[in-house]
OpenMM code with the backbone's topology and positions (N, CA, C; nanometers):
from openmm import Vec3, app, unit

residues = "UNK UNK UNK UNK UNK UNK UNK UNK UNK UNK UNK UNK UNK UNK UNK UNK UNK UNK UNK UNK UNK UNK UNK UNK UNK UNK UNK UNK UNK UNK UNK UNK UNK UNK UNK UNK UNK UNK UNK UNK UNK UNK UNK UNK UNK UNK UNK UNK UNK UNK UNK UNK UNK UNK UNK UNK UNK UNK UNK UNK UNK UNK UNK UNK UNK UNK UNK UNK UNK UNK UNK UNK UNK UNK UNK UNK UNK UNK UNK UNK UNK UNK UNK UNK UNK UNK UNK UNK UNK UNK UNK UNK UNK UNK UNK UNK UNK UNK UNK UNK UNK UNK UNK UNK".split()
positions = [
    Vec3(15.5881, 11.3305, -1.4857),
    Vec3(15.4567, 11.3031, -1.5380),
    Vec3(15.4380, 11.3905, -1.6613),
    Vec3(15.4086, 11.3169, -1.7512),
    Vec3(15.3794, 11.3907, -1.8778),
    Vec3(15.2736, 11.4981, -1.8689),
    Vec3(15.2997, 11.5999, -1.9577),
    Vec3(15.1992, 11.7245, -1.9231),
    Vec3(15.1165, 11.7525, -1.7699),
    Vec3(15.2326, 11.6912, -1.6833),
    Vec3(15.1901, 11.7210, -1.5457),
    Vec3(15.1674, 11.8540, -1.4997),
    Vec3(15.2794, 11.9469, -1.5693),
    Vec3(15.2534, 12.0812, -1.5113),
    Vec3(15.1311, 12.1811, -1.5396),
    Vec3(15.0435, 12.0950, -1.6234),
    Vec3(14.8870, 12.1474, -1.6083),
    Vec3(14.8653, 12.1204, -1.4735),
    Vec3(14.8797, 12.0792, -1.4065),
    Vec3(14.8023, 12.0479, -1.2628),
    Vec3(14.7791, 12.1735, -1.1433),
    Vec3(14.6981, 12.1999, -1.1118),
    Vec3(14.6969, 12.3188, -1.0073),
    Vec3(14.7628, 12.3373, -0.8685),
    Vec3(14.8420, 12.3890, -0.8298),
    Vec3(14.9024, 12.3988, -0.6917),
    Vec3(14.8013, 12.3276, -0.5951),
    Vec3(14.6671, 12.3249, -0.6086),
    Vec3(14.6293, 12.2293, -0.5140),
    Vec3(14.5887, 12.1111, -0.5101),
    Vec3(14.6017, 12.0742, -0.6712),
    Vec3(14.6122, 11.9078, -0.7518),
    Vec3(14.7572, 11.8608, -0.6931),
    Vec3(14.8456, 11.9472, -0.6765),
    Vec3(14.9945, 11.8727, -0.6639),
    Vec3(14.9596, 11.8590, -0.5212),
    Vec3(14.9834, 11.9682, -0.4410),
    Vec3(14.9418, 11.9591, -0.2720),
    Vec3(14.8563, 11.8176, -0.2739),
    Vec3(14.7928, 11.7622, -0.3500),
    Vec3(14.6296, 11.6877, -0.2908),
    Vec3(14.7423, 11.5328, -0.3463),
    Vec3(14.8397, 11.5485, -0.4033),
    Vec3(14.9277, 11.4268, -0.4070),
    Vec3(15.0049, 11.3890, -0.3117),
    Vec3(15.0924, 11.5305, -0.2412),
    Vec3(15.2005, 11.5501, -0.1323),
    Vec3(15.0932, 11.4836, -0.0068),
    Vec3(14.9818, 11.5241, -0.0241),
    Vec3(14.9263, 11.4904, 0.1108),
    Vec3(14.8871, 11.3414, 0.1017),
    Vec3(14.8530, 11.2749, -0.0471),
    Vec3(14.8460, 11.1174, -0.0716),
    Vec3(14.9518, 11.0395, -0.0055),
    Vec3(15.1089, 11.1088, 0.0016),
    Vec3(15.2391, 11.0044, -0.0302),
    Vec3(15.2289, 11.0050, 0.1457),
    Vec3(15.1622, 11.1402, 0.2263),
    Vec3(15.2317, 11.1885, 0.3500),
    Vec3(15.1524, 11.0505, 0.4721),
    Vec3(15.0281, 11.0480, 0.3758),
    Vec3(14.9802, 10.9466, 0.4191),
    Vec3(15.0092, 10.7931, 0.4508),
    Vec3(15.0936, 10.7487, 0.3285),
    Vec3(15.1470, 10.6630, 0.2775),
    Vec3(15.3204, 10.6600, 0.3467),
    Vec3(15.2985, 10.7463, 0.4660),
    Vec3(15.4327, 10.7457, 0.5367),
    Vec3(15.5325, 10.8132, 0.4827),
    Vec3(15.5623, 10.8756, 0.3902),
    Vec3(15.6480, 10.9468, 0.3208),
    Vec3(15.6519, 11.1026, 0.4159),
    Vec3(15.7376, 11.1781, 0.4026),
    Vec3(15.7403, 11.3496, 0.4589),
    Vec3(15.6887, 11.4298, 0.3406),
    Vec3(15.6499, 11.3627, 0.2282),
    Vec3(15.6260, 11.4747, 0.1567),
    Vec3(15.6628, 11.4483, 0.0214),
    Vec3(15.6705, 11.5153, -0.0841),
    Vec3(15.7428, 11.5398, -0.2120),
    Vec3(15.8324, 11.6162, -0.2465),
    Vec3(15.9056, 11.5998, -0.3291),
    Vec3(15.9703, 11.6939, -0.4223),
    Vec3(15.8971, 11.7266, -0.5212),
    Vec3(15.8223, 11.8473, -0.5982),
    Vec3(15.7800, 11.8377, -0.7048),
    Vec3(15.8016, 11.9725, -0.7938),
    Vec3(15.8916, 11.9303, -0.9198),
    Vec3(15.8934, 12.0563, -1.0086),
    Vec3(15.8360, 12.0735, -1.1252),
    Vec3(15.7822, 12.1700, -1.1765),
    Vec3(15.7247, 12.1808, -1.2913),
    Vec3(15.8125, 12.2380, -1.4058),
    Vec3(15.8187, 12.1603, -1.5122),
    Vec3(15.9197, 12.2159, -1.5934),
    Vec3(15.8829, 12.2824, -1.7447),
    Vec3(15.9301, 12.3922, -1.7178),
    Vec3(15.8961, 12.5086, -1.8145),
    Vec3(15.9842, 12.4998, -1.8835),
    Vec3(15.9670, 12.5783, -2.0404),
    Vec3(16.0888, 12.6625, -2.1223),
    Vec3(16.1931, 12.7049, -2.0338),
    Vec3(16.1636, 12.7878, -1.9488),
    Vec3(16.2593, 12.8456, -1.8656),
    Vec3(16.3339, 12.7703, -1.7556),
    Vec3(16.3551, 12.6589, -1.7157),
    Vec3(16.3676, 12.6283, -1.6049),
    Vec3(16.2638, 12.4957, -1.5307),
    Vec3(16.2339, 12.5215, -1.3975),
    Vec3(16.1470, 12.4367, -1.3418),
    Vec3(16.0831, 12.5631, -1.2331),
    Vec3(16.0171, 12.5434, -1.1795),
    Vec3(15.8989, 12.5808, -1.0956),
    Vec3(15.8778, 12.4773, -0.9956),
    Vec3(15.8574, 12.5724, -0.8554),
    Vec3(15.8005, 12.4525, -0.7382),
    Vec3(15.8824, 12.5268, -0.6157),
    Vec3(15.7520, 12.4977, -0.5122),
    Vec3(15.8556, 12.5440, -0.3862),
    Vec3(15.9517, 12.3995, -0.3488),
    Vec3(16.0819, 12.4607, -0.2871),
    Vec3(16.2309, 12.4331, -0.2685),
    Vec3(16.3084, 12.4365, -0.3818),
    Vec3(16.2571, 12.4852, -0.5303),
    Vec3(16.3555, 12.4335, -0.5902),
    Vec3(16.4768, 12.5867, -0.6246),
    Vec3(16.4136, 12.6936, -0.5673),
    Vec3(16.5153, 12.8116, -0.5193),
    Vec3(16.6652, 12.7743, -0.4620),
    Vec3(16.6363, 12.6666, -0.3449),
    Vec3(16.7403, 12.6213, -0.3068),
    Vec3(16.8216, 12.4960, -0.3865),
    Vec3(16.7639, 12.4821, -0.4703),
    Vec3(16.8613, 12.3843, -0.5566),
    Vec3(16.9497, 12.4172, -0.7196),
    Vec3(17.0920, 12.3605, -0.6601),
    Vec3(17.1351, 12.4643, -0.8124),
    Vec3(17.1035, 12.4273, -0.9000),
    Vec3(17.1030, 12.5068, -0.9724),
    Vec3(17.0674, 12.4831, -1.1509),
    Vec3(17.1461, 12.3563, -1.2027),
    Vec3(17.2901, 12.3513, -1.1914),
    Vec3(17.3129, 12.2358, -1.2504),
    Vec3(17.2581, 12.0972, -1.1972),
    Vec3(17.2385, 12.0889, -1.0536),
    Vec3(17.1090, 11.9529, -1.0112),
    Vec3(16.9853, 11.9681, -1.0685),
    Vec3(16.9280, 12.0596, -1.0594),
    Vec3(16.7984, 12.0889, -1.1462),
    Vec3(16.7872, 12.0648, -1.3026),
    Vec3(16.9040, 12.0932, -1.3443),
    Vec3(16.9406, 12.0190, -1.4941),
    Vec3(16.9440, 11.8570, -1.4924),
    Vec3(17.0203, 11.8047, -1.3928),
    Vec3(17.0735, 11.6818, -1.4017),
    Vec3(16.9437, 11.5996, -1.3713),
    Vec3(16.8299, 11.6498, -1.3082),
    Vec3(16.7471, 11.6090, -1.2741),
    Vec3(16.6075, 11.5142, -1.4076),
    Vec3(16.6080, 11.6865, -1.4692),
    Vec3(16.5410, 11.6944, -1.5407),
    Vec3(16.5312, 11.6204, -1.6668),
    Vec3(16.7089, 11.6114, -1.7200),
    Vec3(16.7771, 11.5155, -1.7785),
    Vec3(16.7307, 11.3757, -1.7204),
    Vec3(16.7994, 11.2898, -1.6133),
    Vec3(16.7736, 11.1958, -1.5778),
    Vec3(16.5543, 11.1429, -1.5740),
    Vec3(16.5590, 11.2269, -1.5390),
    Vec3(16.4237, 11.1971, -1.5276),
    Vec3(16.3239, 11.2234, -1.7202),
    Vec3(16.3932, 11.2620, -1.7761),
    Vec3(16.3593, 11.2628, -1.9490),
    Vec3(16.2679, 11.3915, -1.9841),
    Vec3(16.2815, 11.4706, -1.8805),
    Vec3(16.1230, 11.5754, -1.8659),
    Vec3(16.1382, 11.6751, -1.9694),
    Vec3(16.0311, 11.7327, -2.0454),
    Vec3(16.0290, 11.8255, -2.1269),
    Vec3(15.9329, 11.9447, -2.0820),
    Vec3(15.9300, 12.0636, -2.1447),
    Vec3(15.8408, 12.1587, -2.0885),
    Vec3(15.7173, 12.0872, -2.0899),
    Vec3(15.6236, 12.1329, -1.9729),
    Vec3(15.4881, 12.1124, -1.9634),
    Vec3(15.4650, 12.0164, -1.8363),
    Vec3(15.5997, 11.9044, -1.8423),
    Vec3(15.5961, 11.8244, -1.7172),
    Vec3(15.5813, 11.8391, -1.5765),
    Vec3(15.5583, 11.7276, -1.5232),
    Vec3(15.5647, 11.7899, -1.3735),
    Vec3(15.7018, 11.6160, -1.3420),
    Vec3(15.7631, 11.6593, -1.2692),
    Vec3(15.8831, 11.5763, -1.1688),
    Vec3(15.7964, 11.5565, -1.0058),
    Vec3(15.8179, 11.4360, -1.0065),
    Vec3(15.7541, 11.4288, -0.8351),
    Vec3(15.8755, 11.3694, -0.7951),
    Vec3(15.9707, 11.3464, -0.6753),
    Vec3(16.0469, 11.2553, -0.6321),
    Vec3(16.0278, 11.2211, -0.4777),
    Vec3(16.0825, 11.1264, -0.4675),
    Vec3(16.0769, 11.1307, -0.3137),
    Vec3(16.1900, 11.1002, -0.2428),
    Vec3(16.2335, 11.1398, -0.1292),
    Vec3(16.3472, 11.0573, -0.0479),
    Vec3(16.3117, 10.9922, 0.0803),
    Vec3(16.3436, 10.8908, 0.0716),
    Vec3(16.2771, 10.7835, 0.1190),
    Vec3(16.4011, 10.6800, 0.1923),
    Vec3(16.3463, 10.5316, 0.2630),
    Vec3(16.4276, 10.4128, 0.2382),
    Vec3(16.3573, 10.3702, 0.1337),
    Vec3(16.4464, 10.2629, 0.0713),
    Vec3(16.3711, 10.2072, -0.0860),
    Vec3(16.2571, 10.1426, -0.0900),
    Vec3(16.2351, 10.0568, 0.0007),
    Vec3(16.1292, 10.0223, 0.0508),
    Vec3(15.9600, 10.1113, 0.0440),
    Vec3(15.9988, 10.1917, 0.1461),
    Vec3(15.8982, 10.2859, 0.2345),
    Vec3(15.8969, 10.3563, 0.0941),
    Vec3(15.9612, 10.3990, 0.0315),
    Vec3(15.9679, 10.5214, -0.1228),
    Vec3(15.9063, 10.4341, -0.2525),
    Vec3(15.9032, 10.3180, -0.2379),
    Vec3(15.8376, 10.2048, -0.3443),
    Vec3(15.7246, 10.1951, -0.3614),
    Vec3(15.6371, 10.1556, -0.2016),
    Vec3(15.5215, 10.1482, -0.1778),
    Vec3(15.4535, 10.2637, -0.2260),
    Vec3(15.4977, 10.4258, -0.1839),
    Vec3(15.4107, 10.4952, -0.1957),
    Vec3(15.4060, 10.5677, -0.2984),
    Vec3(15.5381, 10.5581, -0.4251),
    Vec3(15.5361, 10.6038, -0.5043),
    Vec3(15.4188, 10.5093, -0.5516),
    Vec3(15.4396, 10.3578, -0.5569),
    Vec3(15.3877, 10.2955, -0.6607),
    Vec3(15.2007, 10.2926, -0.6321),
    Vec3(15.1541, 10.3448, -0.4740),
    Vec3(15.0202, 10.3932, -0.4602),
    Vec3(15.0190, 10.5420, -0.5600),
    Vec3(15.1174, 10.6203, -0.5344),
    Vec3(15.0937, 10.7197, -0.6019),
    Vec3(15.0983, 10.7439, -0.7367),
    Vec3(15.1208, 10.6685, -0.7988),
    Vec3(15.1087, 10.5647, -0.9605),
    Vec3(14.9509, 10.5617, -1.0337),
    Vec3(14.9070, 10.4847, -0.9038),
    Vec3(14.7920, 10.4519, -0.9237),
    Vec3(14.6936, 10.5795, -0.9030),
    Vec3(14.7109, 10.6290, -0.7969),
    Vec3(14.6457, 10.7305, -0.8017),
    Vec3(14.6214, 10.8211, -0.9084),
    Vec3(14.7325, 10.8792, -0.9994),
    Vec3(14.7108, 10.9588, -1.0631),
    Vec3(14.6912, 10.8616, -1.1984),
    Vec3(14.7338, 10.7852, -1.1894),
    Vec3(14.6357, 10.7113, -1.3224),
    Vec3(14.5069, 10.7074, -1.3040),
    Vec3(14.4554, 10.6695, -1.1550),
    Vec3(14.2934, 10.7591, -1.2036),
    Vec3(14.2560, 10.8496, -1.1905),
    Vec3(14.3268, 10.9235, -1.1760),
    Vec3(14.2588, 11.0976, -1.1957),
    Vec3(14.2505, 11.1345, -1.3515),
    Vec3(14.3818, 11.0621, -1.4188),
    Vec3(14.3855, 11.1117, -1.5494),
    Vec3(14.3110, 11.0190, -1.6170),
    Vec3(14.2273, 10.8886, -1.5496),
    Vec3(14.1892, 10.7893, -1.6282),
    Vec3(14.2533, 10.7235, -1.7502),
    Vec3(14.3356, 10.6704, -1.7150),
    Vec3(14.4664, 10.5871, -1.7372),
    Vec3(14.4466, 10.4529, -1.7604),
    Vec3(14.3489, 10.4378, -1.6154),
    Vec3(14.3390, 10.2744, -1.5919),
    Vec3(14.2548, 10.2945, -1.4432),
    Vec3(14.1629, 10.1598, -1.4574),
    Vec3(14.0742, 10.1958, -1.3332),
    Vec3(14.2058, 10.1915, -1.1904),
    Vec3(14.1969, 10.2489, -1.0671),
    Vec3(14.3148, 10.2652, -0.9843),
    Vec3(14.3309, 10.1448, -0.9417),
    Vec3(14.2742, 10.0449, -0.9050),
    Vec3(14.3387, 9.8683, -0.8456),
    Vec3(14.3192, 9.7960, -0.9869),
    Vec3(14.3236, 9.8473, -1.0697),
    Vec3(14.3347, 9.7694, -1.1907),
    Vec3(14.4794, 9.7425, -1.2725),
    Vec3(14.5914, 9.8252, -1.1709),
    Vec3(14.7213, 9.7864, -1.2741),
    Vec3(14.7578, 9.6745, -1.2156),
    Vec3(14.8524, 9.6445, -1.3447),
    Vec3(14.9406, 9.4928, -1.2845),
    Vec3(15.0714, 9.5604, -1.3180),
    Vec3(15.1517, 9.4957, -1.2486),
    Vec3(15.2952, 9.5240, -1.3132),
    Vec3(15.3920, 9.3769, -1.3255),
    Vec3(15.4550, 9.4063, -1.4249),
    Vec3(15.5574, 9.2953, -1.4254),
    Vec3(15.7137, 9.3129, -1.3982),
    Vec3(15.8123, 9.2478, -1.3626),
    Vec3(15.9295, 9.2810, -1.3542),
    Vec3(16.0069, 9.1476, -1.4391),
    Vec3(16.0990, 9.1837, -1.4883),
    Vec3(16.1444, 9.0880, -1.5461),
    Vec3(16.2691, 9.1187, -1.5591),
    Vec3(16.3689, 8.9975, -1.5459),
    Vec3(16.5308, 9.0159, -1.5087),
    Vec3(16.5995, 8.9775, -1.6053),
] * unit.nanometer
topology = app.Topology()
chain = topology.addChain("A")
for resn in residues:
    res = topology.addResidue(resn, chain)
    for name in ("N", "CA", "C"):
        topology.addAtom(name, app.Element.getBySymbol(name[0]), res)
């Protein structure tokens, strides 16, 4: 999430507890600094996954990374509630107001 890592330890918590709802165990979530990333578990993860991550996911300082592990399914649904959600917190878009398209 772009300039996610403004968010307060209990703005992120108040997401983890959105997804936990949504059947998920929880989040992954790091905040990525100049230095590194920030977030509890990410002590236990090495630096070069924490790179590869950060990379894959396009993140620059200021961001926040949410992930989840999931089945694809069950990890779809609640990311894609949790989409919405924070599009209206940041007022983005009213929250049952997105559409999405897929196209092959």
């Amino acid at each position: 999430m772009k300039d996610g890592a403004s968010f307060s330890r209990k703005k992120v918590e108040a997401l983890v507890d959105f997804v936990k709802k949504r059947g998920l165990g929880g989040l992954l979530w790091m905040k990525v600094t100049d230095n590194g990333v920030t977030g509890p578990g990410t002590k236990h993860i090495e630096d070069a996954v924490k790179h590869a991550i950060i990379e894959k996911a396009g993140a620059k300082a200021g961001d926040l990374i949410l992930a989840a592990a999931a089945p694809l399914k069950k990890a779809r649904a609640a990311m894609g509630a949790l989409r919405e959600e924070v599009a209206g917190i940041l007022g983005l878009a009213k929250p049952r107001g997105l559409a999405f398209r897929l196209d092959s």
